[in-house]
NULO-85436 format. One line per field, with one value per residue (C-alpha): residue number from 0; residue in three letters; x, y, z. Coordinates in pm, whole numbers, padded with zeros to 5 digits. Layout:
<nodes>
num (NUM	...)
residuo (Ala	...)
X (X	...)
Y (Y	...)
Z (Z	...)
</nodes>
This chain:
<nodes>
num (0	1	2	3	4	5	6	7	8	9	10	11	12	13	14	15	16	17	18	19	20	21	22	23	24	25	26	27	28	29	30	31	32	33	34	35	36	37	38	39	40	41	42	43	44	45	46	47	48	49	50	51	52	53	54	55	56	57	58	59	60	61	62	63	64	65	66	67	68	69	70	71	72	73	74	75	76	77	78	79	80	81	82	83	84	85	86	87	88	89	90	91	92	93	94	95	96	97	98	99	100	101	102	103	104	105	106	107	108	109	110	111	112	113	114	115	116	117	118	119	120	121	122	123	124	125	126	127	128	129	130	131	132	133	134	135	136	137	138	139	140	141	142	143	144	145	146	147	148	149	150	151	152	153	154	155)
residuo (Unk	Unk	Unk	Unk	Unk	Unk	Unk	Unk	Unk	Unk	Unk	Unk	Unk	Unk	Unk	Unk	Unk	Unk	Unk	Unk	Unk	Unk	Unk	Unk	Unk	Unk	Unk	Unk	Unk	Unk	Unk	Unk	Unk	Unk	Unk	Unk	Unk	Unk	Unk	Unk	Unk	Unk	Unk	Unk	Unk	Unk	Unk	Unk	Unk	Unk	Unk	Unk	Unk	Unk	Unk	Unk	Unk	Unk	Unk	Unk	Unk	Unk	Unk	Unk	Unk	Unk	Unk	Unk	Unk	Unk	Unk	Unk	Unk	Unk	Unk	Unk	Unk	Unk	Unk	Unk	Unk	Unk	Unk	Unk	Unk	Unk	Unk	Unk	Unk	Unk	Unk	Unk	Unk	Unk	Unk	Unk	Unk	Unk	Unk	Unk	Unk	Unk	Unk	Unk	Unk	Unk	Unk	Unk	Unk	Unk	Unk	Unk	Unk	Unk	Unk	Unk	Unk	Unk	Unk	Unk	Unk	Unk	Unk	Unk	Unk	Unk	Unk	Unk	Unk	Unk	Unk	Unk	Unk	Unk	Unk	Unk	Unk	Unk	Unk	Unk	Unk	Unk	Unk	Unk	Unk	Unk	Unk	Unk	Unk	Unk	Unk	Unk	Unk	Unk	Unk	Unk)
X (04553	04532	04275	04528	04241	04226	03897	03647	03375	03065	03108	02826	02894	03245	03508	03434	03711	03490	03132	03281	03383	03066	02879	03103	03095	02712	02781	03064	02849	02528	02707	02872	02483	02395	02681	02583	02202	02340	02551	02274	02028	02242	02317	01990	01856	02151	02072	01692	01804	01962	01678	01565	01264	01278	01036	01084	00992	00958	01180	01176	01097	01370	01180	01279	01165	01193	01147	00895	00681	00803	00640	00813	00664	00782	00922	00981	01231	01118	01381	01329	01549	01518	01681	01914	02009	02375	02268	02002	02034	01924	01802	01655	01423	01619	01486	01242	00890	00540	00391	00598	00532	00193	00456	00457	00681	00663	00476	00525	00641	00797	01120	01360	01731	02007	02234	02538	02398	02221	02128	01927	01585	01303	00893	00788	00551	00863	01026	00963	00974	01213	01531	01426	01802	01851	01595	01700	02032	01906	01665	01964	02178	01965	01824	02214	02276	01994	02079	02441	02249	01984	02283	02507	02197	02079	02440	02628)
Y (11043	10696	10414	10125	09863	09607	09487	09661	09798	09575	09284	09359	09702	09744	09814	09694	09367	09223	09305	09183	08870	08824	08858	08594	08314	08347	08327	08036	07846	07898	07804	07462	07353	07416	07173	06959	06942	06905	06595	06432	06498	06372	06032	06001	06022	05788	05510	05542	05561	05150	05090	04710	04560	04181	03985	03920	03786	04007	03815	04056	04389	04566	04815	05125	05397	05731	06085	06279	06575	06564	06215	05833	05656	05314	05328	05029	04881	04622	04352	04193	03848	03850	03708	03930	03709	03603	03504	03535	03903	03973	04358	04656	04909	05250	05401	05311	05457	05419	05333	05028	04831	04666	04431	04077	03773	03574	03835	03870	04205	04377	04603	04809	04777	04939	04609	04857	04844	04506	04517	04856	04868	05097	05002	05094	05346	05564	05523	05885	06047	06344	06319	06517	06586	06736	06972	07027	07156	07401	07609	07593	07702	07935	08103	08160	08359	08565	08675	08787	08963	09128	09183	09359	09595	09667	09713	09816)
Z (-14602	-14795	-14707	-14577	-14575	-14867	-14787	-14919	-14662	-14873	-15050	-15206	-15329	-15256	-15559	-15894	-15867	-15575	-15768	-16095	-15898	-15737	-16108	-16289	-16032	-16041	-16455	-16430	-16187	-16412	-16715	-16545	-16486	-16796	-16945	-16634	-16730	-17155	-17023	-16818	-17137	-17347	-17139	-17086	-17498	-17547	-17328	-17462	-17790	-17745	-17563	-17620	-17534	-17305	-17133	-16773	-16470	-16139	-15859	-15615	-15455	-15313	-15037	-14825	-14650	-14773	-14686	-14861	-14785	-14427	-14387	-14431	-14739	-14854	-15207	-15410	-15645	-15862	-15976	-16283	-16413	-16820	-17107	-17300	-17554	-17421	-17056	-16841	-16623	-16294	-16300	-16075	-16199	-16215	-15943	-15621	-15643	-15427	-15771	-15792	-15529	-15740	-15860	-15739	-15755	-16046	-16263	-16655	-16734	-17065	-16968	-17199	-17104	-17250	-17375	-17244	-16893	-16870	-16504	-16504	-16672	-16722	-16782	-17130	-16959	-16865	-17218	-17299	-16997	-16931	-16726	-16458	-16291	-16650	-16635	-16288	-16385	-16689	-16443	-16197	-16454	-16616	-16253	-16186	-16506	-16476	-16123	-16227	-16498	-16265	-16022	-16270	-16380	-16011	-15854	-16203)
</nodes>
């Protein structure tokens, strides 16, 4: 008698097409992160590589409240009006942080902004930090390849 059921009986370990399926969408999805994390690194060196220092003044403090931890913090977003050397720009930081919130009105500060993307700026103290979504991405990608690999030797 023949089996008349297409479906296999486990995903998991039914017939090679569904197992080989299940192994190269963990490897396709892995290797899309990786060019995901590659594209964010790469945005990321370039905007720090046009990088020019300004001297501003802080005009405000953009504020919200944030989840973190399971508990609400206020985070802060410091916004800074410079001169870029064509007009005067009105810019927020790149991101809201606790840390920033020792900013006041009417304080002197030095900012690098990208003269691509005038109204974003970072603090020289964050000039060489990583891009932490890229390195997001790569253990993604990379903890995604290595399970189709284990998966392929365990189930094979």
């Amino acid at each position: 008698m023949y089996n008349r059921c297409i479906v296999p009986k486990c995903a998991l370990t039914g017939n090679g097409a569904v197992k080989g399926g299940i192994i190269l969408g963990f490897i396709i999805f892995g290797i899309l992160a990786l060019g995901l994390g590659a594209f964010l690194m790469y945005a990321h060196n370039s905007r720090r590589a046009n990088m020019t220092e300004y001297q501003g003044t802080v005009v405000g403090l953009r504020e919200k409240m944030q989840k973190r931890s399971h508990l609400l913090v206020k985070v802060y977003c410091p916004v800074v009006k410079y001169d870029n050397g064509k007009r005067e720009v009105t810019a927020d930081h790149h991101s809201y942080d606790q840390l920033l919130g020792n900013y006041r009105e009417g304080d002197l500060v030095t900012i690098f902004a990208d003269p691509r993307m005038p109204k974003t700026f970072y603090f020289p103290e964050e000039n060489g930090k990583a891009c932490y979504e890229a390195i997001a991405a790569f253990v993604a990608g990379a903890a995604l390849i290595i399970v189709g690999i284990m998966f392929e030797i365990l189930i094979g």
